[in-house]
N, CA, C and O atoms as a printed pandas DataFrame, in Angstrom:
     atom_number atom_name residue_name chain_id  residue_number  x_coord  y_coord  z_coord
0              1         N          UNK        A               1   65.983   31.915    4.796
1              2        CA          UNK        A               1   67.372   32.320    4.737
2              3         C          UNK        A               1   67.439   33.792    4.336
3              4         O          UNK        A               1   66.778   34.163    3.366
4              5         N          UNK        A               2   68.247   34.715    5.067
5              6        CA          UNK        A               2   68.459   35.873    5.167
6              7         C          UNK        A               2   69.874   36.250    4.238
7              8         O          UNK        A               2   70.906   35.846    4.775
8              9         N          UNK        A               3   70.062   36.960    2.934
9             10        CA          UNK        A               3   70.911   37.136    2.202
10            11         C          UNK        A               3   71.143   38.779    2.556
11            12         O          UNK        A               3   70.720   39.702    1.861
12            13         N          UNK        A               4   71.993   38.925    3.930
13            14        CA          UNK        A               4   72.757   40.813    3.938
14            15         C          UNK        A               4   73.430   41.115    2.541
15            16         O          UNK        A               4   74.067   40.415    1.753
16            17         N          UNK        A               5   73.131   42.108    2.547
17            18        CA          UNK        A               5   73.942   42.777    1.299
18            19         C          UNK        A               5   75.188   43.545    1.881
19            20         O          UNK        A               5   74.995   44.430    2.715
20            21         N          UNK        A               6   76.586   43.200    1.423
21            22        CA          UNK        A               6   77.913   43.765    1.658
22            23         C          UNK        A               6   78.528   44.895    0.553
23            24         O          UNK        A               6   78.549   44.786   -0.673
24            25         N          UNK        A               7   78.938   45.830    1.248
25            26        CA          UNK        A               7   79.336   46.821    0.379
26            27         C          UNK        A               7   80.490   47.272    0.481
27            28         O          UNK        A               7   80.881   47.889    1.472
28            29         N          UNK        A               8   81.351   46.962   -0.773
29            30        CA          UNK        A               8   83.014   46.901   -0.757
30            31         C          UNK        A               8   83.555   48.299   -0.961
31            32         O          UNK        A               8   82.755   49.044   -1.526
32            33         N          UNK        A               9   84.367   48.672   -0.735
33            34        CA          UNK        A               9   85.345   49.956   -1.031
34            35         C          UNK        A               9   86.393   49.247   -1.807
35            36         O          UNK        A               9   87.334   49.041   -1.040
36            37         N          UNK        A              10   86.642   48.788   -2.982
37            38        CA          UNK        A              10   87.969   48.496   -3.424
38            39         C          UNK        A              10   89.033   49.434   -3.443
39            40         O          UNK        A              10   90.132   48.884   -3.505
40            41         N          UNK        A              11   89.060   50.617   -3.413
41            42        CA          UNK        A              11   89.817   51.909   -3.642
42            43         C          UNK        A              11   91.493   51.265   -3.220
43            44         O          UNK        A              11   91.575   50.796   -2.085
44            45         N          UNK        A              12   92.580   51.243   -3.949
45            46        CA          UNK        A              12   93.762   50.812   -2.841
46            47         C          UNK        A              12   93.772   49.586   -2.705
47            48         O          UNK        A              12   94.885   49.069   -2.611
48            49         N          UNK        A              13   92.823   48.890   -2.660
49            50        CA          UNK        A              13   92.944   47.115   -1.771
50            51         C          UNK        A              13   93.586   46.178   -3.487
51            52         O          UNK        A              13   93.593   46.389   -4.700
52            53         N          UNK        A              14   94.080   45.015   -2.404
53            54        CA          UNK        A              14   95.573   44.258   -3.343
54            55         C          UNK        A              14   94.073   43.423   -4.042
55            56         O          UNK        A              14   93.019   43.487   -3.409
56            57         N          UNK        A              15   94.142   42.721   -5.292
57            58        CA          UNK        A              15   93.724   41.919   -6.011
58            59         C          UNK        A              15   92.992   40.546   -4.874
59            60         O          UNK        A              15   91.896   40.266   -4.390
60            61         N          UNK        A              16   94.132   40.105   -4.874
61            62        CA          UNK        A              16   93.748   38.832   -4.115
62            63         C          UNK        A              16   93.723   38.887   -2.635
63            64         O          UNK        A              16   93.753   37.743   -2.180
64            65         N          UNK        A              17   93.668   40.003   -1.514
65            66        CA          UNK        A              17   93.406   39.793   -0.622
66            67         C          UNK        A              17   91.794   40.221   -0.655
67            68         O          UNK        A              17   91.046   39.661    0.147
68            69         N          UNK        A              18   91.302   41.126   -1.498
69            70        CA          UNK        A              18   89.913   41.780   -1.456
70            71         C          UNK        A              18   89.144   40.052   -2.250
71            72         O          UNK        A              18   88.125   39.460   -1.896
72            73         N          UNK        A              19   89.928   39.766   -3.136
73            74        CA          UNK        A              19   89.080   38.322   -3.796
74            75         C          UNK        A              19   89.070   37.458   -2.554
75            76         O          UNK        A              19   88.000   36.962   -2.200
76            77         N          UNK        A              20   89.894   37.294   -2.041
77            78        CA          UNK        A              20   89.307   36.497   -0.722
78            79         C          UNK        A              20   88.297   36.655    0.255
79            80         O          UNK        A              20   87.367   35.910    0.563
80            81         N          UNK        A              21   88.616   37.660    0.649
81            82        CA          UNK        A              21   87.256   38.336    1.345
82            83         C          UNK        A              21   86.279   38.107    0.818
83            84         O          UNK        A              21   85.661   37.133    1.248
84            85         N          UNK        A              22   85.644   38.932   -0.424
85            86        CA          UNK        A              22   84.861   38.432   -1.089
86            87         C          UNK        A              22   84.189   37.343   -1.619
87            88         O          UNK        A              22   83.017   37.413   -1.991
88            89         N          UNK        A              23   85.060   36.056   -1.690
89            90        CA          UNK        A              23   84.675   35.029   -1.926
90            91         C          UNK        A              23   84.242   33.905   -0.592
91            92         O          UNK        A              23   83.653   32.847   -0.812
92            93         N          UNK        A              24   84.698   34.413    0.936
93            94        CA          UNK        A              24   83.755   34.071    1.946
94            95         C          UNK        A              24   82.745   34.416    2.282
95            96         O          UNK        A              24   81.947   33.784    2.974
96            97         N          UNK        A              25   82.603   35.708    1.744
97            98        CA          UNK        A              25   81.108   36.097    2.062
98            99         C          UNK        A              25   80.192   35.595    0.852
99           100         O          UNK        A              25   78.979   35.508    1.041
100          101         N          UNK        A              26   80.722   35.278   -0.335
101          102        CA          UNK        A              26   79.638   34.843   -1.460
102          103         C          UNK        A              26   79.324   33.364   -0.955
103          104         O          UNK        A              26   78.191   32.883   -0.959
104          105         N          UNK        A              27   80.413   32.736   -0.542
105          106        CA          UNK        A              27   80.287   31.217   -0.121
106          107         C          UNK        A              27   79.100   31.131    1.312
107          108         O          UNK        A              27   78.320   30.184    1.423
108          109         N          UNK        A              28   79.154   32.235    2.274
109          110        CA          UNK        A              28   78.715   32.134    3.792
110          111         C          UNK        A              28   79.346   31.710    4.739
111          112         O          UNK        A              28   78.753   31.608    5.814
112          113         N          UNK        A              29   80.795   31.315    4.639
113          114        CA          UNK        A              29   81.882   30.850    5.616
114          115         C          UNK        A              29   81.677   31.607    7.015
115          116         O          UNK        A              29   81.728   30.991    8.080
116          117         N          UNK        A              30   81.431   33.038    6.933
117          118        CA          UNK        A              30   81.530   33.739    7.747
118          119         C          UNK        A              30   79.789   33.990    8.711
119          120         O          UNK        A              30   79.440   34.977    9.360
120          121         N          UNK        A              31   79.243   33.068    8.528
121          122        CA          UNK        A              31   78.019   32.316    9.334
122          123         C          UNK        A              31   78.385   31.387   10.302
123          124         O          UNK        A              31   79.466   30.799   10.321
124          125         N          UNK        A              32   77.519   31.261   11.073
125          126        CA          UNK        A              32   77.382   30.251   11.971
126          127         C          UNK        A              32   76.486   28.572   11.085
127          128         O          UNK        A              32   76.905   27.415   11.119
128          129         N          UNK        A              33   75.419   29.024   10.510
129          130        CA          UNK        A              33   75.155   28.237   10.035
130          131         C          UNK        A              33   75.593   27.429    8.839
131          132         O          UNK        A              33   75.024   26.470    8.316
132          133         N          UNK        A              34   76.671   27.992    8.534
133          134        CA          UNK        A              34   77.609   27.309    7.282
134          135         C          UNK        A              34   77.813   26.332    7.017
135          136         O          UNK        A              34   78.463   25.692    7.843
136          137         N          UNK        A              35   77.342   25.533    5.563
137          138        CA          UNK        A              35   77.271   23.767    5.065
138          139         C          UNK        A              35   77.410   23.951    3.761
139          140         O          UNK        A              35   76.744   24.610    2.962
140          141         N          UNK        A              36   78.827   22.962    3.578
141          142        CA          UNK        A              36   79.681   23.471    2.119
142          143         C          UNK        A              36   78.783   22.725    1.157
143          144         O          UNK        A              36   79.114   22.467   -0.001
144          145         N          UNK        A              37   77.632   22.396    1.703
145          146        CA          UNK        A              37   76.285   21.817    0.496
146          147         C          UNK        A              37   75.403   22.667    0.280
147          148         O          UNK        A              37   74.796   22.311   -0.730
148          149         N          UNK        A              38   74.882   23.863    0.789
149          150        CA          UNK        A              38   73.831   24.566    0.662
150          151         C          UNK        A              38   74.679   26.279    0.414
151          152         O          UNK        A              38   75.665   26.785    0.950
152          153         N          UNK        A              39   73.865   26.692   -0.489
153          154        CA          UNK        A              39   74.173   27.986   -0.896
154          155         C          UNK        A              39   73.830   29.167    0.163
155          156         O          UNK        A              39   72.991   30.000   -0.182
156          157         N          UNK        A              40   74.462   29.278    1.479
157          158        CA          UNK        A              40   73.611   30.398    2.063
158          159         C          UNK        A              40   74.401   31.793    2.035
159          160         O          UNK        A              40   74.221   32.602    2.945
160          161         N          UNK        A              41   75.362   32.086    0.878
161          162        CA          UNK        A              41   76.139   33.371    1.043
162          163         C          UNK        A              41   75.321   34.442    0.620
163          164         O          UNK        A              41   74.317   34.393   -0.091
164          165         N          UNK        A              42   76.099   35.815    1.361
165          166        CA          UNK        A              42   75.646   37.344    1.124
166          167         C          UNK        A              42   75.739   37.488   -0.782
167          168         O          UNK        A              42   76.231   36.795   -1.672
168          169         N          UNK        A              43   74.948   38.819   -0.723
169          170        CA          UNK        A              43   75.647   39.639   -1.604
170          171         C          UNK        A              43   76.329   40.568   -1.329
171          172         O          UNK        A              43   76.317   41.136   -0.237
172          173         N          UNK        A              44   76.965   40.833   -2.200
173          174        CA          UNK        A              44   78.244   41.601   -2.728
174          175         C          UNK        A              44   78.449   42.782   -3.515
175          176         O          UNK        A              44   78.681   42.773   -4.724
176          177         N          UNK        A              45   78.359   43.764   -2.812
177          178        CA          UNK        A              45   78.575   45.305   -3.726
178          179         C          UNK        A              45   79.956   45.507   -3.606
179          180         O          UNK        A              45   80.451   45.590   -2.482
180          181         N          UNK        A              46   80.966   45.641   -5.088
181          182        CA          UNK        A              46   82.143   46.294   -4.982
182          183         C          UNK        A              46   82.013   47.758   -5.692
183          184         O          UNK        A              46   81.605   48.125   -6.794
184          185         N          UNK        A              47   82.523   48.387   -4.609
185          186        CA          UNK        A              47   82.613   50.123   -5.590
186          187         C          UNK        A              47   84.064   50.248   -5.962
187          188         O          UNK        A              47   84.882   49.389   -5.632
188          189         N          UNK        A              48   84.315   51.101   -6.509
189          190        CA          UNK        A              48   85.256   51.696   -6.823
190          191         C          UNK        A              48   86.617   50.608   -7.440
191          192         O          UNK        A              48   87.829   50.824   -7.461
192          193         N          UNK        A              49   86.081   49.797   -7.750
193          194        CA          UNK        A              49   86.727   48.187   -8.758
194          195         C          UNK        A              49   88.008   48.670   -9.986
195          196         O          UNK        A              49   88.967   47.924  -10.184
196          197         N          UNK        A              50   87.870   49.814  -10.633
197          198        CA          UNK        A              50   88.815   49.916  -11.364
198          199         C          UNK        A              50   90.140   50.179  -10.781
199          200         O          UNK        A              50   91.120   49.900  -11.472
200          201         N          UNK        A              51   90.357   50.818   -9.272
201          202        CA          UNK        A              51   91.122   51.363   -9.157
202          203         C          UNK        A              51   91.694   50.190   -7.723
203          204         O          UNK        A              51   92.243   50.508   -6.668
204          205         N          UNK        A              52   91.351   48.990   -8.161
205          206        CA          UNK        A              52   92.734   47.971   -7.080
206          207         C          UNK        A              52   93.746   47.974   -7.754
207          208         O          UNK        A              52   93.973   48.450   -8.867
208          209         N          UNK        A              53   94.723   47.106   -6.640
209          210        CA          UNK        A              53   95.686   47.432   -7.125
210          211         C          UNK        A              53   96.718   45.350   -7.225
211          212         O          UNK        A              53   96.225   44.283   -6.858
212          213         N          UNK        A              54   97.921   45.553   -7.748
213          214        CA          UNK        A              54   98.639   44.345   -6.930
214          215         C          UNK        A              54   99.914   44.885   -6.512
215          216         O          UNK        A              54  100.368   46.010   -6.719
216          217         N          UNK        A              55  100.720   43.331   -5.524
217          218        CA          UNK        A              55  101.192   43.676   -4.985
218          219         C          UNK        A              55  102.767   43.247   -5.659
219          220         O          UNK        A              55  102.651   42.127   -6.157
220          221         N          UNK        A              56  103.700   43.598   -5.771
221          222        CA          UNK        A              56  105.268   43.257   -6.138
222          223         C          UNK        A              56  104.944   43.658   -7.897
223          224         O          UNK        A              56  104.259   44.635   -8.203
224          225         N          UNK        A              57  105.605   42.662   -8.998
225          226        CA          UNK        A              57  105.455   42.965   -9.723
226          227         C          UNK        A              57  104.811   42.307  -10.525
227          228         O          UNK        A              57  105.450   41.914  -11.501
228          229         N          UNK        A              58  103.703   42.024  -10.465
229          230        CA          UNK        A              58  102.620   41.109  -10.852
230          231         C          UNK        A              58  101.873   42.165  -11.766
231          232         O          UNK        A              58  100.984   41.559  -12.364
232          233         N          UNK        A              59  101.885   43.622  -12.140
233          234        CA          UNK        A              59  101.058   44.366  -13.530
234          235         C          UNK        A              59  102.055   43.993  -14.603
235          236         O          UNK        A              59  101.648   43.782  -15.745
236          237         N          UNK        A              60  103.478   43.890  -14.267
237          238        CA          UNK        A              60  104.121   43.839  -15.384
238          239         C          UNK        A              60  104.428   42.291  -16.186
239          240         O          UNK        A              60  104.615   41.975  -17.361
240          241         N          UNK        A              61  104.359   41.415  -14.676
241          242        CA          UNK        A              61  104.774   39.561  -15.403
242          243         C          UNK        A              61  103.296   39.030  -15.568
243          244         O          UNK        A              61  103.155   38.209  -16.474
244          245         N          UNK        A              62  102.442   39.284  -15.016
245          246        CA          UNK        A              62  101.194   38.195  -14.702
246          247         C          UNK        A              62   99.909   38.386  -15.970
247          248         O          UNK        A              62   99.166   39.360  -16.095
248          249         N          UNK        A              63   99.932   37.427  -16.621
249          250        CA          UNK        A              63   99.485   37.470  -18.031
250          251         C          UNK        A              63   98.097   36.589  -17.806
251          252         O          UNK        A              63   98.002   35.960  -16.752
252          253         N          UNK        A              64   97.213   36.540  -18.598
253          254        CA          UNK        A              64   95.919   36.059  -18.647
254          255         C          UNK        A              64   96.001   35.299  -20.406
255          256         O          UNK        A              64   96.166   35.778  -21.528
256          257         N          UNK        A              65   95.882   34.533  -20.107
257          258        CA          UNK        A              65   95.483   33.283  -21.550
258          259         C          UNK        A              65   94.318   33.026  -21.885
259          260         O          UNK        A              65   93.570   32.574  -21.018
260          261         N          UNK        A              66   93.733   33.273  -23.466
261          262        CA          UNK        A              66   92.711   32.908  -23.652
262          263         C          UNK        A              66   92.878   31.623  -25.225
263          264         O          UNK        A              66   93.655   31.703  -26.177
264          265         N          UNK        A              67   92.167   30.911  -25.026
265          266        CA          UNK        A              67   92.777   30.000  -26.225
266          267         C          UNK        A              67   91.108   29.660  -26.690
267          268         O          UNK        A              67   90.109   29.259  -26.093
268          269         N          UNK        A              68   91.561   30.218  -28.632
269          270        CA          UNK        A              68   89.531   29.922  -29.213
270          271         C          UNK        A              68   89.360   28.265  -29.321
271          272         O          UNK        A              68   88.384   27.523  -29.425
272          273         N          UNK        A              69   90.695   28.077  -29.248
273          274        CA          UNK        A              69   90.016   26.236  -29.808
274          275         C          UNK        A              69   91.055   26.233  -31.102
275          276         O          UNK        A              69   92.058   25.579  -30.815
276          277         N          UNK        A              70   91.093   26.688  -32.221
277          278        CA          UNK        A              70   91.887   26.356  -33.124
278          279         C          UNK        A              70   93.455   26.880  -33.189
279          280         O          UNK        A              70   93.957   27.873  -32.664
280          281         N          UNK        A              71   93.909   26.100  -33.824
281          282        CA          UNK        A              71   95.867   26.113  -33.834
282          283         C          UNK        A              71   95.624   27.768  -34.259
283          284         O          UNK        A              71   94.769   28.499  -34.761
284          285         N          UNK        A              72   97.386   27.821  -33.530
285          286        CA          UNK        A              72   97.248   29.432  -33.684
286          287         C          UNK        A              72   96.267   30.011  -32.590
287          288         O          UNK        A              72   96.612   31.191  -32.540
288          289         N          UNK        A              73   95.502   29.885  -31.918
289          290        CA          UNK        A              73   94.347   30.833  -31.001
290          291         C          UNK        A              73   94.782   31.191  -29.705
291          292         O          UNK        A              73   93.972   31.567  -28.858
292          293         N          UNK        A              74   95.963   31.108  -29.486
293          294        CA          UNK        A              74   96.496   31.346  -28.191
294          295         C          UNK        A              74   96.244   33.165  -27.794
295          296         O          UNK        A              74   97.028   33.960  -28.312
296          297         N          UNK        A              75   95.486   33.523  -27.168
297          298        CA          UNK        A              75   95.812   35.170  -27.117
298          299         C          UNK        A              75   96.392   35.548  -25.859
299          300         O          UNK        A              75   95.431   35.660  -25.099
300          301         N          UNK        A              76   97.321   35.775  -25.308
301          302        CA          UNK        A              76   97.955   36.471  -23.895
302          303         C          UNK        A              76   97.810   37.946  -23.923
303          304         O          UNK        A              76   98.019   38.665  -24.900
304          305         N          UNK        A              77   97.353   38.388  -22.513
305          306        CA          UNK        A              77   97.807   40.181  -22.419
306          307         C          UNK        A              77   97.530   40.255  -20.994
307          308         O          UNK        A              77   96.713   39.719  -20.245
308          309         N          UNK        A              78   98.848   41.426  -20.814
309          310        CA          UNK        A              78   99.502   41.506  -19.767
310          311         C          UNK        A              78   97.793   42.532  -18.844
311          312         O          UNK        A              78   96.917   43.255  -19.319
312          313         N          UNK        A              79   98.151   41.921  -17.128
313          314        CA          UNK        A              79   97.191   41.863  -16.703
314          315         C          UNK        A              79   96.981   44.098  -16.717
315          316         O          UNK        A              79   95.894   44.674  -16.670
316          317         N          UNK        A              80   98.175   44.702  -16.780
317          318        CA          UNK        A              80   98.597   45.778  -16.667
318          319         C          UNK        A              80   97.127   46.212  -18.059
319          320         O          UNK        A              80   96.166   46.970  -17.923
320          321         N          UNK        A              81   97.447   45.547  -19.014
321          322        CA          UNK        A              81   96.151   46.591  -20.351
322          323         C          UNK        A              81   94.731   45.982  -19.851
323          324         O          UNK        A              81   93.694   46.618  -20.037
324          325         N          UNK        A              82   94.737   44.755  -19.225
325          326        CA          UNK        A              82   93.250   44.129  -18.824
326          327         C          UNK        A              82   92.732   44.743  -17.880
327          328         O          UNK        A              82   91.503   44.680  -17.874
328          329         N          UNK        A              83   93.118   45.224  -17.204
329          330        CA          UNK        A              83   92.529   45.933  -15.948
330          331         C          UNK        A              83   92.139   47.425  -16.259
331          332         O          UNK        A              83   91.055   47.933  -15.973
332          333         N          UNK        A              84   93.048   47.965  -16.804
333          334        CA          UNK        A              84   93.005   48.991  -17.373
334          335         C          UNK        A              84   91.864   49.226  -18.733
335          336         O          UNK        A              84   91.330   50.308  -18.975
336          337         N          UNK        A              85   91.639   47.912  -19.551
337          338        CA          UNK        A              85   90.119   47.862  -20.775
338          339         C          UNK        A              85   89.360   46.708  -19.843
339          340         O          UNK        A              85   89.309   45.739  -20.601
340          341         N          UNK        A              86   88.916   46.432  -18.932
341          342        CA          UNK        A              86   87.786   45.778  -18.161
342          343         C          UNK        A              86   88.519   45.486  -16.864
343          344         O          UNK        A              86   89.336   44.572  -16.746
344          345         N          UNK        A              87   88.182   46.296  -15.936
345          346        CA          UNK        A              87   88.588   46.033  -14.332
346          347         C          UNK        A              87   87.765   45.282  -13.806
347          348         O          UNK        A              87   88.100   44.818  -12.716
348          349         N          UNK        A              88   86.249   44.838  -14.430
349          350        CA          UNK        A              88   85.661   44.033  -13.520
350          351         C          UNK        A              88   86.044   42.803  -13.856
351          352         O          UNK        A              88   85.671   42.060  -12.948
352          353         N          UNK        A              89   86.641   42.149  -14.755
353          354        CA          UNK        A              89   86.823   41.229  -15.472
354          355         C          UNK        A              89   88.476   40.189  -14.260
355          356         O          UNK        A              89   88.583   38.996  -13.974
356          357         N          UNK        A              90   89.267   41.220  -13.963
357          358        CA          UNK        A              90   90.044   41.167  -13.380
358          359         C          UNK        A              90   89.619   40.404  -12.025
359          360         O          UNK        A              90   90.000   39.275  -11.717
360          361         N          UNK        A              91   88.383   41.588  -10.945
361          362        CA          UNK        A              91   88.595   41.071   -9.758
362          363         C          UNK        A              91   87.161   39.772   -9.618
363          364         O          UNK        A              91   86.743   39.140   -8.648
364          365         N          UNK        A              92   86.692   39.805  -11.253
365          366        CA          UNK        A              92   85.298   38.586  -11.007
366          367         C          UNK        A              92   85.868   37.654  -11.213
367          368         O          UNK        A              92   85.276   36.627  -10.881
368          369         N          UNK        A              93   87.438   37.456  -11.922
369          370        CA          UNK        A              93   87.926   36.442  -12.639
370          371         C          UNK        A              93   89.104   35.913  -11.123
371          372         O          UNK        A              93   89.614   34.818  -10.885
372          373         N          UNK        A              94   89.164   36.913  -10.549
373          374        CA          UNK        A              94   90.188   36.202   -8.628
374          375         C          UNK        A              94   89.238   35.359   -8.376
375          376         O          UNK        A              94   89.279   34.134   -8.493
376          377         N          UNK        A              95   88.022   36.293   -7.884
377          378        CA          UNK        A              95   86.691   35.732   -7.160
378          379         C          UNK        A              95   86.688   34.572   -7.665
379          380         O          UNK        A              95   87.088   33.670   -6.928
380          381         N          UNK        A              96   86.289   34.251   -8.918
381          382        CA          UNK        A              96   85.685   32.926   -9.283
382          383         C          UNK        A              96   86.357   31.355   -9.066
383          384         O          UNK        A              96   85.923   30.319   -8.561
384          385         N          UNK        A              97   87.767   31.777   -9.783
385          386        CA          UNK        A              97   88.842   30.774   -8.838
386          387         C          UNK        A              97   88.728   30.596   -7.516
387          388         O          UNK        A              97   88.680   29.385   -7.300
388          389         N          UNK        A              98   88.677   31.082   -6.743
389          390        CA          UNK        A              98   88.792   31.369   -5.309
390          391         C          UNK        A              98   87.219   30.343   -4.997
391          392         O          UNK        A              98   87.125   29.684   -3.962
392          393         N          UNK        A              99   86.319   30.356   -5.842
393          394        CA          UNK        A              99   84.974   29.589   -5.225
394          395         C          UNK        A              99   84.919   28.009   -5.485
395          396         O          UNK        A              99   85.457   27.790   -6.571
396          397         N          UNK        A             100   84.689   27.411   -5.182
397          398        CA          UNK        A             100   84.435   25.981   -5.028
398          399         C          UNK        A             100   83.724   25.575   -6.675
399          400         O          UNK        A             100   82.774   26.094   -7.262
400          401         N          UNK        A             101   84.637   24.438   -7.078
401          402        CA          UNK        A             101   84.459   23.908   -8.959
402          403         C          UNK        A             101   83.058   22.855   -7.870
403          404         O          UNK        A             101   83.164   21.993   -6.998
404          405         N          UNK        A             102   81.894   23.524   -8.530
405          406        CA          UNK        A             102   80.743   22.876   -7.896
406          407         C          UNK        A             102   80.324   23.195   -8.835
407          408         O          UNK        A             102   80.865   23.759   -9.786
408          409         N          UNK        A             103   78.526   22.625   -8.564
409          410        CA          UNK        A             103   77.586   23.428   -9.303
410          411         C          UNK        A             103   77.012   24.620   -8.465
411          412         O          UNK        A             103   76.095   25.297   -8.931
412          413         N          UNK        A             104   77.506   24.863   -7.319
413          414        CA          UNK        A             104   76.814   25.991   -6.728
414          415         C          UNK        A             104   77.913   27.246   -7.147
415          416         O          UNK        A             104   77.490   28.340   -6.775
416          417         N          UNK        A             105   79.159   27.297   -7.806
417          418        CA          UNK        A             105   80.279   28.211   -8.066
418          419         C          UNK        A             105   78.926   29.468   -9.063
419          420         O          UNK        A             105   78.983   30.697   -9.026
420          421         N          UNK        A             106   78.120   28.830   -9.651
421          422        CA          UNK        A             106   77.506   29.995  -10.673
422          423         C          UNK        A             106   76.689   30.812  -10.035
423          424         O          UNK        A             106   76.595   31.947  -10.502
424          425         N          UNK        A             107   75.925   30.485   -8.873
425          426        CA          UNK        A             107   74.782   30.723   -8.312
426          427         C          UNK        A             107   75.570   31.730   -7.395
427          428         O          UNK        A             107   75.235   32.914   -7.433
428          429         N          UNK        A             108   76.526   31.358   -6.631
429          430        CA          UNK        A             108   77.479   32.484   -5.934
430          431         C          UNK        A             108   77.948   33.248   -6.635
431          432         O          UNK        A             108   77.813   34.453   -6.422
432          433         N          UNK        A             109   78.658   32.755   -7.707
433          434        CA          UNK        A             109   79.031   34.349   -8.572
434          435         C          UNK        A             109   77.914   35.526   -9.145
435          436         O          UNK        A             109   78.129   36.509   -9.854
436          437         N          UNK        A             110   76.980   35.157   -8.709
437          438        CA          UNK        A             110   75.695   35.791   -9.805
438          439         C          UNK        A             110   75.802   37.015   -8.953
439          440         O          UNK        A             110   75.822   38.146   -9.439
440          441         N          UNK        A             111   75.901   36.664   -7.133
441          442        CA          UNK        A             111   75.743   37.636   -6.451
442          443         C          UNK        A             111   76.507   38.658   -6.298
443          444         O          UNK        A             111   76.191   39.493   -5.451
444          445         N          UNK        A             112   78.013   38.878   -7.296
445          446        CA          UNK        A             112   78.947   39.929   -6.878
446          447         C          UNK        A             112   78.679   40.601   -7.777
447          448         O          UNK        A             112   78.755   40.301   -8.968
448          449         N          UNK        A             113   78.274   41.756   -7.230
449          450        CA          UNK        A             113   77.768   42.883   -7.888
450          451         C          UNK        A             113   78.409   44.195   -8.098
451          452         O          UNK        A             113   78.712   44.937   -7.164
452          453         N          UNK        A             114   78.651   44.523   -9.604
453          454        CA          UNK        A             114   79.702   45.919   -9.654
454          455         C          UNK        A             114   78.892   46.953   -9.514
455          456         O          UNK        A             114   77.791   46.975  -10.065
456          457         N          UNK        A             115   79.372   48.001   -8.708
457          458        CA          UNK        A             115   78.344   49.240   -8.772
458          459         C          UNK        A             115   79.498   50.171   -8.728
459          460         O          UNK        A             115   80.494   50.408   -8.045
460          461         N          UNK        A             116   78.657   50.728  -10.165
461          462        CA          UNK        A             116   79.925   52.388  -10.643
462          463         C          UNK        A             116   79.435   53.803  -10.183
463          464         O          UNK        A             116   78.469   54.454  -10.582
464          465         N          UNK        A             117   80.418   54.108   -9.186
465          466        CA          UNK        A             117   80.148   55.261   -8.700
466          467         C          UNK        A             117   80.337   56.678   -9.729
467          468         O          UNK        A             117   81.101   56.592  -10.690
468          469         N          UNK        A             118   79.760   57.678   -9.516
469          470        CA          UNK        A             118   80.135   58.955  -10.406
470          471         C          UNK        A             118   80.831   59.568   -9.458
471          472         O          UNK        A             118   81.353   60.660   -9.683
């Protein structure tokens, strides 16, 4: 099995149309030989990741929840400061939803790879 390596331009591109993309090529949808049992997807180079974008008004309503386990641990923040203190966190966290609740979801995510340009 032959794993191409893909190399993204995020520059401009919406959240969830680039997570889609991305998440057929980590899966291999976009093969001929494609079997939603066997792991045969690409890897994945995204450049320029800090600077996507969304679309309507989703920086200002669309919030991310993290909860530690104990009363009181609820933490929310707006996706507008998350992207802005970890952008990869943002488009690994589309991607990952977007992949199949398997045991192969880890083995595909391993392959999206951030690369920071100077």
């Amino acid at each position: 099995m032959i794993r191409n390596v893909h190399k993204i331009n995020a520059d401009g591109r919406i959240v969830g149309r680039l997570a889609t993309e991305i998440a057929v090529l980590l899966r291999g949808k976009h093969k001929v030989s494609f079997k939603p049992n066997v792991d045969e997807g690409d890897i994945v180079e995204v450049t320029n990741f800090d600077k996507v974008t969304f679309s309507g008004n989703k920086l200002k309503q669309k919030k991310y929840h993290h909860h530690s386990g104990y009363p009181g641990g609820l933490k929310t923040e707006l996706v507008k400061f998350k992207l802005k203190n970890d952008p990869k966190f943002v488009l690994r966290n589309a991607v990952y939803h977007m992949l199949p609740n398997n045991k192969l979801r880890a083995s595909m995510i391993k392959r999206l790879k951030f690369v920071r340009t100077k």
